[in-house]
C-alpha positions as CSV (number, residue, x, y, z in Angstrom):
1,X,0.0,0.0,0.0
2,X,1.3,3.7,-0.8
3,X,0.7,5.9,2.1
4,X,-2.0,8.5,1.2
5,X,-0.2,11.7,1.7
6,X,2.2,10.4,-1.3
7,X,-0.6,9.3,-3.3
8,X,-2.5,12.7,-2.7
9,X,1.2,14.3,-3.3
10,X,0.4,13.4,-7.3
11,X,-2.2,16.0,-7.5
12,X,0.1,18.6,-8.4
13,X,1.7,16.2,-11.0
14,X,0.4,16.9,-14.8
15,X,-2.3,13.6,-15.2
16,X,0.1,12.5,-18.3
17,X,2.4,11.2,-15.4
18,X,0.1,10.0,-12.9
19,X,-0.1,6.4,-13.6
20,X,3.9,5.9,-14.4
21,X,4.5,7.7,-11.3
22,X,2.4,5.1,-9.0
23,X,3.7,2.3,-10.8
24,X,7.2,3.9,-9.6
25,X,6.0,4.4,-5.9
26,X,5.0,0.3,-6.1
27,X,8.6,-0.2,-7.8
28,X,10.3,1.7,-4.4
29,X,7.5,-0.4,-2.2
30,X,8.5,-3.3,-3.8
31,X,12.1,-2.8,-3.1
32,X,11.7,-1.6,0.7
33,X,8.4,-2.3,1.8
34,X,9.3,-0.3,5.4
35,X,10.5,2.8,2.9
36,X,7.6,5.0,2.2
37,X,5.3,4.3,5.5
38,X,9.3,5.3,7.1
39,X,9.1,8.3,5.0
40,X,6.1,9.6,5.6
41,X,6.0,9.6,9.3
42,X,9.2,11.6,8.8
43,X,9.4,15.1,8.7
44,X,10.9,15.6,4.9
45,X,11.7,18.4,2.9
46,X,9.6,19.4,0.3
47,X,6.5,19.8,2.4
48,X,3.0,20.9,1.2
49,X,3.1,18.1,-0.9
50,X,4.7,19.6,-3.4
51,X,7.0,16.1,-3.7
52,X,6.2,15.6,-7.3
53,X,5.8,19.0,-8.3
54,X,8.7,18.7,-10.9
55,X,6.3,16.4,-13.3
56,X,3.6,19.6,-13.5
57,X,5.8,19.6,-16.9
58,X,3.9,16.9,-19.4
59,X,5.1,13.7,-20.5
60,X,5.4,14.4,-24.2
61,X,6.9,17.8,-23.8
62,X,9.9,16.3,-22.1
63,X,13.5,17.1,-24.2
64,X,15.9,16.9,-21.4
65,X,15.9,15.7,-18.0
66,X,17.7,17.6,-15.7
67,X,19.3,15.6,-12.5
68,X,20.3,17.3,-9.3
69,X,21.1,15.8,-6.1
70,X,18.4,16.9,-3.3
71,X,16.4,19.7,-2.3
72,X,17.3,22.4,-0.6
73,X,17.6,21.8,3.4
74,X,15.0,24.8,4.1
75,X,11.0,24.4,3.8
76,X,10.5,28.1,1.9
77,X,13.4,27.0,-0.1
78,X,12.5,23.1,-1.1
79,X,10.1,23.6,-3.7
80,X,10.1,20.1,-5.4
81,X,11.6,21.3,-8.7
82,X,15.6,21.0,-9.1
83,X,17.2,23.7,-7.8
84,X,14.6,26.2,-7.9
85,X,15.0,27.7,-4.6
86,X,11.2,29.2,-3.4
87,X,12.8,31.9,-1.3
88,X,13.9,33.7,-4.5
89,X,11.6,36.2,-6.2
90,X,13.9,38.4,-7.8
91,X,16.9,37.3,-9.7
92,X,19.1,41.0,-10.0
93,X,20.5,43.6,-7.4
94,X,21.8,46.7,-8.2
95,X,25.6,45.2,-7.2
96,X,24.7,41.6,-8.9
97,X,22.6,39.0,-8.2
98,X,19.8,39.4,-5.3
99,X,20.5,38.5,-1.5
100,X,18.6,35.4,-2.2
101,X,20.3,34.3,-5.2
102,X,23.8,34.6,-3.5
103,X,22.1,32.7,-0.7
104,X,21.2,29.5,-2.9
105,X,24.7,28.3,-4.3
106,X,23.6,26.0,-6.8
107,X,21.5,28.2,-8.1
108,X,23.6,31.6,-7.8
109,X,26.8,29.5,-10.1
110,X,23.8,28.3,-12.5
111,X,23.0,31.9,-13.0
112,X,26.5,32.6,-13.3
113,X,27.0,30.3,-15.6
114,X,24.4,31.3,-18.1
115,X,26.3,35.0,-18.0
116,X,29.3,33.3,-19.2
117,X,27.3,31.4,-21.6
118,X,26.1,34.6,-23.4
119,X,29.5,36.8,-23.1
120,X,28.1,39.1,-20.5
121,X,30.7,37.3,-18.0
122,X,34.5,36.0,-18.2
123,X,35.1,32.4,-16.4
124,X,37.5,34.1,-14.4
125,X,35.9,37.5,-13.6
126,X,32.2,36.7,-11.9
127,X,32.0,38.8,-9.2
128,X,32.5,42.3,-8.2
129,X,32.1,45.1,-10.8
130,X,32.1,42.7,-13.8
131,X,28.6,41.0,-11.9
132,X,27.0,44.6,-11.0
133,X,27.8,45.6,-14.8
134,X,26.0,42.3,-15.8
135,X,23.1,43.2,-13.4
136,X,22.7,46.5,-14.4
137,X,22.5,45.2,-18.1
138,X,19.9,42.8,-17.2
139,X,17.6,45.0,-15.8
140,X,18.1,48.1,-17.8
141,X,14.7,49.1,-18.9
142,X,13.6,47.3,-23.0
143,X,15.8,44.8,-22.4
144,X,14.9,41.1,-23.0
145,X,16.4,39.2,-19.9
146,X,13.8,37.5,-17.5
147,X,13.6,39.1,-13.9
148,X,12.6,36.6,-11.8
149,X,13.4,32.8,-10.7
150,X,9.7,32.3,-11.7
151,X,10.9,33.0,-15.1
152,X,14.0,30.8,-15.2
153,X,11.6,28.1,-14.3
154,X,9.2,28.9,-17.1
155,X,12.3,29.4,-19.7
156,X,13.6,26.0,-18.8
157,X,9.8,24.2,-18.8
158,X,9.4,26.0,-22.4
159,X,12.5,24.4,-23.6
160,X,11.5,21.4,-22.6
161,X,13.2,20.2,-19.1
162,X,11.8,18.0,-16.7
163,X,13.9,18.9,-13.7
164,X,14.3,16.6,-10.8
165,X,16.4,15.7,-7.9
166,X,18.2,12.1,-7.6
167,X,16.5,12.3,-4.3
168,X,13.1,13.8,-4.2
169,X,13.6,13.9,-0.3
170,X,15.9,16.1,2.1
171,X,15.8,14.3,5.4
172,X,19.0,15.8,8.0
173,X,19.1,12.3,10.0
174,X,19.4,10.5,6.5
175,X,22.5,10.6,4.0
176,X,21.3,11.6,0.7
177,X,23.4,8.8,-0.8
178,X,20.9,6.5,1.0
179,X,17.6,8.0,0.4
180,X,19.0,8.7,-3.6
181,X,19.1,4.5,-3.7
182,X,16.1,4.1,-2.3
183,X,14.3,6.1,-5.1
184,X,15.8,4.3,-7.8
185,X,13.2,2.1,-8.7
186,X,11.1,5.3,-9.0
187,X,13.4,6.7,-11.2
188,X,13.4,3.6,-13.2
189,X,10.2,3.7,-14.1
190,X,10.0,7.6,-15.1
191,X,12.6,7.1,-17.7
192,X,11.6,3.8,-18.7
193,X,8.4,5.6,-20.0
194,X,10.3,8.5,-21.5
195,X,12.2,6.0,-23.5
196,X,9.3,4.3,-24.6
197,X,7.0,7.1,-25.7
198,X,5.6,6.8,-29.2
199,X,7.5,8.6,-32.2
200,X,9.9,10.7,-29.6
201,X,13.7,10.0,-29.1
202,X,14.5,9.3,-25.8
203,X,15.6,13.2,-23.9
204,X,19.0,14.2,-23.1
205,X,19.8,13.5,-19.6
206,X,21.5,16.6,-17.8
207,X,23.7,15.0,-14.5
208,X,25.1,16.7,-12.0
209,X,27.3,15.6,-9.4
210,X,27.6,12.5,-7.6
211,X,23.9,11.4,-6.2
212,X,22.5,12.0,-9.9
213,X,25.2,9.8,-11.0
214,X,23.3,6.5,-9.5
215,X,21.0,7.6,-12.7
216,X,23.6,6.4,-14.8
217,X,23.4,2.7,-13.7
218,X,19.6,2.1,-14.5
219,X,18.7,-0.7,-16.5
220,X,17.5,0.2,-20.2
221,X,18.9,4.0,-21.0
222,X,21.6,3.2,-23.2
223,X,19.9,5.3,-26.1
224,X,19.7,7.8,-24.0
225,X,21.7,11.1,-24.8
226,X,23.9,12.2,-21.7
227,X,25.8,14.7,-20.2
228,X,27.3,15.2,-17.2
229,X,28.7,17.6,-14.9
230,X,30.2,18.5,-11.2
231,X,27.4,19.9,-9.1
232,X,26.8,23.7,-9.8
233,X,27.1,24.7,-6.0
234,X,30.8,23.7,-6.8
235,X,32.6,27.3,-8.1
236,X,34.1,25.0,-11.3
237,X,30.7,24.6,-12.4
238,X,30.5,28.3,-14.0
239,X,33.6,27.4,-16.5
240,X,32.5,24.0,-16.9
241,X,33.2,23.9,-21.4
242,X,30.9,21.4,-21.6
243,X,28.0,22.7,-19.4
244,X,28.5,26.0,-22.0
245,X,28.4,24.0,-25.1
246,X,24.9,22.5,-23.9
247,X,23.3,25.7,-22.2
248,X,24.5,28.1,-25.2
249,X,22.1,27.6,-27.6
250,X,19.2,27.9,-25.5
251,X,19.6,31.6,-24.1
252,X,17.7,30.9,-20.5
253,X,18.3,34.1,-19.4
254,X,16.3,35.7,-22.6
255,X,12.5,35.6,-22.5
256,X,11.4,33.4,-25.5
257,X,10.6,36.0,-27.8
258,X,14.4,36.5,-27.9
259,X,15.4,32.9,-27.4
260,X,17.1,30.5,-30.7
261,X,14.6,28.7,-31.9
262,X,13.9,25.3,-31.1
């Protein structure tokens, strides 16, 4: 039996995923039948059953699938969605990048990242005046940048990303190593029915660091395209070449109007 707050959890899922996402909540039951009652009479982060909020993105509008490790360790922050940190409304300052951006590491080098991606930034030059000159291009008034984290997430969604963490649980008594292999049979069974959708190639997986790396070792996604990468909260993450090849093209940071085409 699935425990009812992670069945009523799917809600917030898009109903293209519902049944492959209960068939991988029996797969993790299956597996460790002590598991999910364990987990839900923990207190786990994200709360407000917004656990499977990553898979409001459809099924066939899925290009890339984008693997962090865990949520963030703060409630406001873990929203369900990889590295979208809910305590971030704004993404600009008038010296750089808001308080709450430089707050959320991951995120804050992502951002970072995508400046070097676009020219506005140097690998080696991503703070100080260079940063508040790439602010203050950002949010100069006409200007086609997005302004908000809300907007990153809709940028990414429009291109396509289904963005997920390894571990869809933060739990501080629990190594994420351990709770990342207990999800695995969940995880199996998402991209087994990405790989098996009707008349669309199988999406690009996105990996970062060393919990999304179990990914790698599930049964059946050899035909999937992959690319991996050191976590972004790690500062190397900013000049990673082949993180820029990948990111380049799309032009996040650009509302669509202004973005390549797809």
């Amino acid at each position: 039996m699935i425990p009812s707050s992670l069945v009523d959890a799917l809600r917030l899922a898009h109903p293209s995923w519902h049944s492959i996402l209960t068939r991988g909540l029996e797969a993790v039951d299956a597996a460790d039948p002590s598991y999910l009652p364990g987990l839900e009479d923990s207190d786990y982060l994200p709360n407000g059953g917004r656990l499977f909020a990553a898979f409001r993105q459809p099924l066939d509008q899925v290009r890339y699938v984008l693997v962090g490790e865990g949520p963030y360790p703060r409630p406001e922050s873990a929203t369900g969605v990889c590295f979208m940190d809910g305590a971030v409304k704004e993404l600009w300052s008038e010296k750089g990048l808001s308080t709450r951006v430089n707050r959320a590491t991951s995120l804050r080098n992502f951002i970072k990242m995508l400046l070097v991606c676009d020219g506005t930034l140097s690998p080696d030059q991503c703070t100080g005046e260079p940063l508040a000159a790439a602010s203050q291009k950002a949010r100069a008034a006409g200007n086609n940048y997005i302004q908000s984290l809300t907007e990153l997430q809709e940028s990414l969604h429009e291109h396509g990303f289904l963005l997920l963490n390894a571990t869809l649980v933060y739990r501080p008594e629990v190594p994420p190593m351990k709770d990342g292999r207990a999800w695995r049979p969940f995880f199996q069974a998402v991209l087994t029915a990405l790989g098996e959708r009707q008349e669309q190639s199988p999406p690009t997986l996105v990996l970062w660091g060393k919990v999304a790396e179990l990914v790698s070792a599930l049964d059946g996604i050899g035909n999937f395209p992959r690319i991996t990468a050191e976590h972004p909260y790690n500062i190397s993450f900013i000049a990673n070449p082949a993180m820029h090849a990948f990111f380049r093209p799309l032009h996040l940071l650009q509302r669509r109007a202004a973005s390549a085409p797809l």
